[in-house]
C-alpha positions in Angstrom: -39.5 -137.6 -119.3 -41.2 -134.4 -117.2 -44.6 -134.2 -118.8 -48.3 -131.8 -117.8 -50.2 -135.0 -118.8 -52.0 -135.4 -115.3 -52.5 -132.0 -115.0 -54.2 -131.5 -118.7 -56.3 -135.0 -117.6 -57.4 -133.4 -114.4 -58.5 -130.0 -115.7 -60.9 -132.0 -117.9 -62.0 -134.5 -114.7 -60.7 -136.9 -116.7 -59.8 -140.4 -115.0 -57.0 -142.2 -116.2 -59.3 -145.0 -117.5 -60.9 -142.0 -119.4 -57.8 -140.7 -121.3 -56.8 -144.3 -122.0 -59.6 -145.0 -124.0 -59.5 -141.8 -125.5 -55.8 -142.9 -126.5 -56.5 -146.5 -127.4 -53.8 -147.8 -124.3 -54.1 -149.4 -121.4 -54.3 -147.4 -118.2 -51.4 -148.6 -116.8 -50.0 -146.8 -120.0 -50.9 -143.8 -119.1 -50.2 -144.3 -115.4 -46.6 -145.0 -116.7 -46.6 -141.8 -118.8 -48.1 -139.4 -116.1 -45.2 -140.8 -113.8 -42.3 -140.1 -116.3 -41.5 -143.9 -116.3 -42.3 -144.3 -119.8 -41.6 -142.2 -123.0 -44.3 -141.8 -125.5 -44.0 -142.9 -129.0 -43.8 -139.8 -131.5 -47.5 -141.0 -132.8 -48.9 -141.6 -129.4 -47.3 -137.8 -128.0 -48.6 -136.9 -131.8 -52.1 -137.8 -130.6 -52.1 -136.9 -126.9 -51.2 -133.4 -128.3 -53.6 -133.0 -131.1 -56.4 -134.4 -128.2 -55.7 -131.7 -125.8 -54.7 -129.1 -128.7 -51.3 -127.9 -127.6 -48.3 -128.4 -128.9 -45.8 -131.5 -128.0 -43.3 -129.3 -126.3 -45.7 -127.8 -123.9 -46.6 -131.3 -122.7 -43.3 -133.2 -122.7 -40.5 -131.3 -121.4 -37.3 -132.7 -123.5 -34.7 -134.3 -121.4 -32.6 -131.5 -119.7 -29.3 -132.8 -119.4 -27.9 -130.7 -122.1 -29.0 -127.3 -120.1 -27.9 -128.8 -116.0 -23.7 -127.3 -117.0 -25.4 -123.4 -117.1 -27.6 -123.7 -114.7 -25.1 -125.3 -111.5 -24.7 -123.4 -108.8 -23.0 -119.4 -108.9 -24.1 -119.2 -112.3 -25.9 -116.3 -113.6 -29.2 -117.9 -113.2 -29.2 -118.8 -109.7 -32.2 -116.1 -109.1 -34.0 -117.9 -112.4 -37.0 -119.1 -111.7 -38.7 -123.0 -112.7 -40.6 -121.3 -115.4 -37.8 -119.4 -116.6 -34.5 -122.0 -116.5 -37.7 -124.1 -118.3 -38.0 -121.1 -121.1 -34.3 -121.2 -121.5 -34.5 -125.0 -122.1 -37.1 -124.4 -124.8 -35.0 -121.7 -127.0 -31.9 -124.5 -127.0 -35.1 -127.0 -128.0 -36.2 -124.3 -130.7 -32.4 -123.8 -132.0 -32.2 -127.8 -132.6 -35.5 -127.8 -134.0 -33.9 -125.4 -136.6 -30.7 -126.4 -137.0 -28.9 -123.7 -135.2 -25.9 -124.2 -132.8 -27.0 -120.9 -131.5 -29.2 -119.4 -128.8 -30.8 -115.5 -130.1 -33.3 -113.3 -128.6 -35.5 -115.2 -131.2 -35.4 -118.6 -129.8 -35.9 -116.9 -126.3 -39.2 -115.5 -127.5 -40.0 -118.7 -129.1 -39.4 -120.3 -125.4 -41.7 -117.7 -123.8 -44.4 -118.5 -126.1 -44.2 -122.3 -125.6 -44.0 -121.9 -121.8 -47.8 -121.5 -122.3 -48.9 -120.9 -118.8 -46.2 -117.9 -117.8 -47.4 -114.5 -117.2 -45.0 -113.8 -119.9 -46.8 -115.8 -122.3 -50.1 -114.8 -121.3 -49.4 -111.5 -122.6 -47.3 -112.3 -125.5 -50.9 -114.1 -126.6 -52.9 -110.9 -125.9 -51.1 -109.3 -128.7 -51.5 -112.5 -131.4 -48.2 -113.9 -130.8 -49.0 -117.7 -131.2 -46.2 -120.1 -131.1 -46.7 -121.6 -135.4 -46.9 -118.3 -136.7 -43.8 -117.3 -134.7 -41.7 -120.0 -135.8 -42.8 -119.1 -139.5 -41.2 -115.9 -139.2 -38.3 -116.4 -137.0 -37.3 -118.9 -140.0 -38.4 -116.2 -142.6 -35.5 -114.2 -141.3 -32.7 -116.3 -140.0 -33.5 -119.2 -142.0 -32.5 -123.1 -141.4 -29.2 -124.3 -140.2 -27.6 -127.4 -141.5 -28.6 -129.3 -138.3 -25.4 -129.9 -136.9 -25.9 -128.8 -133.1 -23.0 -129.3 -130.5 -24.3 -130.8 -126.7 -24.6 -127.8 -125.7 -26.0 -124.3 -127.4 -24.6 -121.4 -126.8 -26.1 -118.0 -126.6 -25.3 -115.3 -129.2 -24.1 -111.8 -128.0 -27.6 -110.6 -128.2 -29.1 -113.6 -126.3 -26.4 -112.8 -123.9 -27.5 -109.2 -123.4 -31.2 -110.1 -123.8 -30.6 -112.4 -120.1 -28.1 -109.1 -118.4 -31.2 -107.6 -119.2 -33.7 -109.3 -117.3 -31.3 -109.7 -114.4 -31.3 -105.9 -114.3 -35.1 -105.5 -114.4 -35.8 -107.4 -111.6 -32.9 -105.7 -109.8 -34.5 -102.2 -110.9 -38.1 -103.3 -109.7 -36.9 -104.8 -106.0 -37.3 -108.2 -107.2 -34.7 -111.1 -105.7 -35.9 -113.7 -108.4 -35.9 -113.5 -112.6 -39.4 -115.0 -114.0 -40.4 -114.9 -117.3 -41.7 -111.6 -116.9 -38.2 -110.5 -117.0 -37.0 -112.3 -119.6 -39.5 -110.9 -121.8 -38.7 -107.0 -120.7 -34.9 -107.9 -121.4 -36.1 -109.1 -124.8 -37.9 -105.8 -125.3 -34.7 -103.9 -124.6 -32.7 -105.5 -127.1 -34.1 -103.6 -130.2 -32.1 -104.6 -133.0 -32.7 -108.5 -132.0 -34.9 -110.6 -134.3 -37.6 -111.1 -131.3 -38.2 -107.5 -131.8 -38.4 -107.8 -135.5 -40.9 -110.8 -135.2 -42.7 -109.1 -132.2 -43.4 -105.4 -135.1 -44.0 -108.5 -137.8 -47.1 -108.7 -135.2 -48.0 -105.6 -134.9 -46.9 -105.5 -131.4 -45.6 -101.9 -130.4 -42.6 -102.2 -128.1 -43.2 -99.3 -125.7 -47.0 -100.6 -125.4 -46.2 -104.4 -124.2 -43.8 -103.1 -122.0 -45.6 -101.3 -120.2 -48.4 -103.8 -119.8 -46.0 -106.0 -117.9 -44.6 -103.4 -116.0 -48.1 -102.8 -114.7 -49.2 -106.9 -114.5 -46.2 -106.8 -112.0 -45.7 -104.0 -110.2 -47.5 -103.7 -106.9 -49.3 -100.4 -106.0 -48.7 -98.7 -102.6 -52.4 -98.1 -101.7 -54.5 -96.5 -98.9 -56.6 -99.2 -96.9 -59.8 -99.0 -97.2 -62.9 -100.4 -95.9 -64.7 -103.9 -96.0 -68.8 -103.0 -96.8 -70.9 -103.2 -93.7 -68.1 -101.4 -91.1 -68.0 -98.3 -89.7 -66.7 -95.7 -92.2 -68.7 -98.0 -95.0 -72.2 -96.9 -93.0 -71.4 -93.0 -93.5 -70.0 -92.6 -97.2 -72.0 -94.6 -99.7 -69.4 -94.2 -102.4 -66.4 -95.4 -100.0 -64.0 -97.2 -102.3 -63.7 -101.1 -100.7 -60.6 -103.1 -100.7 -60.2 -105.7 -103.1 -62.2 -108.1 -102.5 -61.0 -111.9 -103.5 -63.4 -114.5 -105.3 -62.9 -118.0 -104.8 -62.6 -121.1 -107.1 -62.2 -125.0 -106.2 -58.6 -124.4 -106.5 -57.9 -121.4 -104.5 -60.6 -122.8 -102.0 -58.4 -126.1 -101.6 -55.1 -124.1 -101.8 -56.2 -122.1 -98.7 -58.0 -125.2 -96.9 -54.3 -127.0 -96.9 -52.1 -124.1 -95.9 -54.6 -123.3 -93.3 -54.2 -127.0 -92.0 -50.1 -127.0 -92.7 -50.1 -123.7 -90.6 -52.8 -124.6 -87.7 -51.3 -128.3 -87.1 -47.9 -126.1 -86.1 -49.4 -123.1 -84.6 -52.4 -125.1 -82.4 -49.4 -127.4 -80.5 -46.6 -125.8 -80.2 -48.8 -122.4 -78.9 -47.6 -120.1 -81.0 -50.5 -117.5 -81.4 -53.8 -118.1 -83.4 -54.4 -118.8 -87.1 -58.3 -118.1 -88.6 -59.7 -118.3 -92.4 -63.0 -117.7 -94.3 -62.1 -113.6 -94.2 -62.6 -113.4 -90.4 -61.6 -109.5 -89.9 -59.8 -107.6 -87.8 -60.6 -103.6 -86.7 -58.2 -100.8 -87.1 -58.0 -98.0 -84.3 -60.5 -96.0 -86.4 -63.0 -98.8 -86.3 -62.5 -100.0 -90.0 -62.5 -103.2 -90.6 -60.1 -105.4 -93.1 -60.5 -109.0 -94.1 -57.7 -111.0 -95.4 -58.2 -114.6 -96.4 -56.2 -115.8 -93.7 -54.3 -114.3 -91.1 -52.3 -115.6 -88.3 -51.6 -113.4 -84.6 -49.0 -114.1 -82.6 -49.9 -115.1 -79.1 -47.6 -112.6 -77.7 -50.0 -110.2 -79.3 -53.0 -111.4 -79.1 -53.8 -112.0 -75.6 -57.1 -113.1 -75.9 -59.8 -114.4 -78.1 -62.2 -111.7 -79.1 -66.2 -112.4 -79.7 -66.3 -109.8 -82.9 -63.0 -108.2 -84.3 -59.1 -108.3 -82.7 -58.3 -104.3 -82.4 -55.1 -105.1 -83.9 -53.5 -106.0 -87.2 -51.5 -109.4 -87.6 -48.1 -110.3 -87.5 -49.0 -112.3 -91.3 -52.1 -112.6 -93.6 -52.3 -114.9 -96.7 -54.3 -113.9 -100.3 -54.8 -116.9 -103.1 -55.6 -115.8 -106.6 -58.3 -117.4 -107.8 -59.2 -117.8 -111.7 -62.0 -114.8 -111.4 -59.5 -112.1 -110.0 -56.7 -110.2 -111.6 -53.4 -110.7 -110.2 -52.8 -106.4 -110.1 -55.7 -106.1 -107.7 -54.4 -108.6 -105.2 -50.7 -107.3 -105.2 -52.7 -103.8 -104.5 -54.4 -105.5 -101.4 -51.4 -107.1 -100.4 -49.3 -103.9 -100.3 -52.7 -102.2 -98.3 -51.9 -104.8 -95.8 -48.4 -103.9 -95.3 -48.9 -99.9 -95.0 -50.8 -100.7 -92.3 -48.3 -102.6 -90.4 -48.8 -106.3 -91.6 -45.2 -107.9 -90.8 -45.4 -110.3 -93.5 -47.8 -111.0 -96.6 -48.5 -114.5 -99.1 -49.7 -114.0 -102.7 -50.2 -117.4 -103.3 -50.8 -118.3 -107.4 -52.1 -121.3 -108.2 -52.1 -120.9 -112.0 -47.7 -120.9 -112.0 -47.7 -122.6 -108.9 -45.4 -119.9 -107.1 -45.9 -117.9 -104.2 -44.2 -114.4 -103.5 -43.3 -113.3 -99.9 -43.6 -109.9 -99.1 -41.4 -108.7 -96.2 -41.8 -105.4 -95.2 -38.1 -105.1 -92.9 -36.4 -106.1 -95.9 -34.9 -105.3 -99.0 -35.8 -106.2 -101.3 -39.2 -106.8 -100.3 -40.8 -109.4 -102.5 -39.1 -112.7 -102.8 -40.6 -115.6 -104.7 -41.2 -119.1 -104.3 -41.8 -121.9 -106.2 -42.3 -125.8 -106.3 -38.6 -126.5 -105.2 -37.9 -123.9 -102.2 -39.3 -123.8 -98.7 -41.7 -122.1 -96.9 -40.6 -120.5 -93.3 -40.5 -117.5 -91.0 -37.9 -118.6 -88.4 -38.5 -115.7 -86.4 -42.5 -115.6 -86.6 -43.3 -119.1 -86.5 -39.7 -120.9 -85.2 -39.3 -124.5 -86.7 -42.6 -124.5 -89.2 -41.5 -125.1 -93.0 -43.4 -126.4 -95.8 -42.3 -127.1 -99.1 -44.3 -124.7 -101.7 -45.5 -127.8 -103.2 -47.4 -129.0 -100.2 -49.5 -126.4 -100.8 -51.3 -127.4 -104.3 -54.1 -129.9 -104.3 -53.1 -133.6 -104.4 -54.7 -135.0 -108.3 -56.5 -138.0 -107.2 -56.3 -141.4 -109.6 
């Protein structure tokens, strides 16, 4: 059984000596447990979940072999991403936990809340939607069923509508992937659905939320601006500066590893030059812009420069860290690609995804996560990396 045991363990610093005492097991237990080679008890997941406070579901993931038929390849939720199939594979979870042999825009909200660490659910919690209360009134209005479910649940007309939906938002905002963002504006669009019911039961207006994630995850074209301490930053005191990122353990590890994935490629087979730690680069009116990492090509960049290259590169690389928000960084991204930055990484270590923006295509964001791969074949021939290379190792 899939489980977030080690990652809950190791956001505590938590050894797994630690959380076996806590848990009255032996470490190998919970060695076995982390792994997926062993199934908890109902008391022992009872009491791993009331020790970290979240709810069973959100730590153990409930065998999937029900959901693999809808999800093979050519079905409609190829573009689906991890943390979306994963919300689809809670609302089946919530319809057997009510005795339904249906899937309805209200066990598709009741997935988004339970897939705690979506962007989807992050908001659905701004507004007071917590997953208990939810339940409550989903059952409130549709009741129980007589908990007979067949293998597999099927989705009701609405539920069917609610996932066309989210397919067409992310065609409508240039997106080539559906996230849980998605799934949540389809939801919104379905206004006669019980999600919506239980979302006004909340006090949630509809136009208000919706526009909340439009704006979480829509990128802003905006003017580059100025790092302080460069030219134009010495002559106007009020100059507005770019973004500027702040970072954590995490993101400081995260961008310590790509760096080394990318340089161990780039350094031998002399592909160009790859530099960190915000080193700059000058723009023709003597600004100067400072991703987190950047890589030049060496058919650009013919030689090393003392101060600043006079030239933008071919890709530069942002990591969110836990202090910034995730609009601010799309906005610095998009900076990067007005001025003529080929390619651009948002990498986000709290859903473990990375988007890829691409400005010669369309669309021009694509997202990663855990299972693709990692490559510009024409920028840097032969170099892939799986996206989950790229998050820290947890040490035992």
């Amino acid at each position: 059984m899939k489980n977030r045991l080690r990652i809950l363990r190791t956001e505590l610093n938590w050894s797994q000596a630690q959380l076996a005492e806590r848990l009255g097991v032996s470490r190998q237990t919970v060695n076995a447990l982390e792994t997926g080679k062993y199934d908890p008890s109902l008391p022992l997941a009872s009491k791993i979940a009331q020790l970290f406070g979240s709810p069973i579901e959100t730590i153990f993931f409930l065998d999937p072999i029900p959901m693999t038929p809808i999800f093979q390849e050519g079905s409609m939720f190829d573009k689906f991403t991890t943390q979306a199939k994963h919300v689809i594979m809670l609302a089946q979870d919530e319809g057997r936990r009510m005795g339904h042999n249906f899937v309805g825009t209200e066990q598709i909200l009741l997935g988004l809340v339970v897939e705690e660490t979506s962007l989807a659910a992050r908001i659905l919690k701004s507004y007071g939607v917590k997953i208990d209360n939810a339940r409550k009134e989903v059952e409130k209005i549709i009741g129980r069923g007589n908990g007979t479910t067949a293998l597999e649940i099927p989705f009701t007309p609405r539920a069917k509508s609610v996932l066309d939906y989210s397919i067409e938002e992310s065609r409508q905002l240039g997106h080539n992937y559906v996230g849980t963002e998605h799934l949540l504006l389809g939801s919104l669009r379905v206004t006669d659905g019980v999600a919506v019911r239980v979302l006004e039961i909340f006090g949630v207006d509809i136009e208000n939320i919706r526009q909340q994630v439009l704006e979480e995850i829509t990128p802003k074209i905006v003017e580059p601006v100025v790092m302080p301490g460069t030219s134009r930053d010495r002559t106007s005191s009020n100059e507005e500066y770019l973004p500027q990122t702040t970072t954590d353990f995490t993101s400081g590890a995260v961008s310590t590893r790509f760096c080394a994935l990318l340089s161990n490629w780039v350094e031998p087979h002399k592909l160009g030059y790859v530099v960190a730690n915000g080193a700059g680069f000058q723009l023709p009116n003597g600004d100067v812009l400072a991703p987190q990492i950047s890589f030049f090509s060496r058919e650009r960049l013919k030689r090393v420069p003392r101060t600043y290259p006079e030239l933008v590169p071919n890709l530069v690389v942002e990591i969110k860290s836990a202090f910034d928000r995730l609009t601010l960084i799309q906005e610095k991204v998009m900076g990067f690609l007005q001025i003529g930055v080929e390619v651009a990484l948002l990498i986000n270590p709290d859903d473990r995804t990375v988007a890829v923006y691409n400005r010669h295509q369309k669309p021009m964001i694509t997202m990663l996560s855990d299972d693709d791969k990692l490559n510009f074949p024409e920028l840097l021939p032969g170099w892939e990396v799986s996206v989950s290379q790229l998050w820290p190792a947890v040490l035992d």
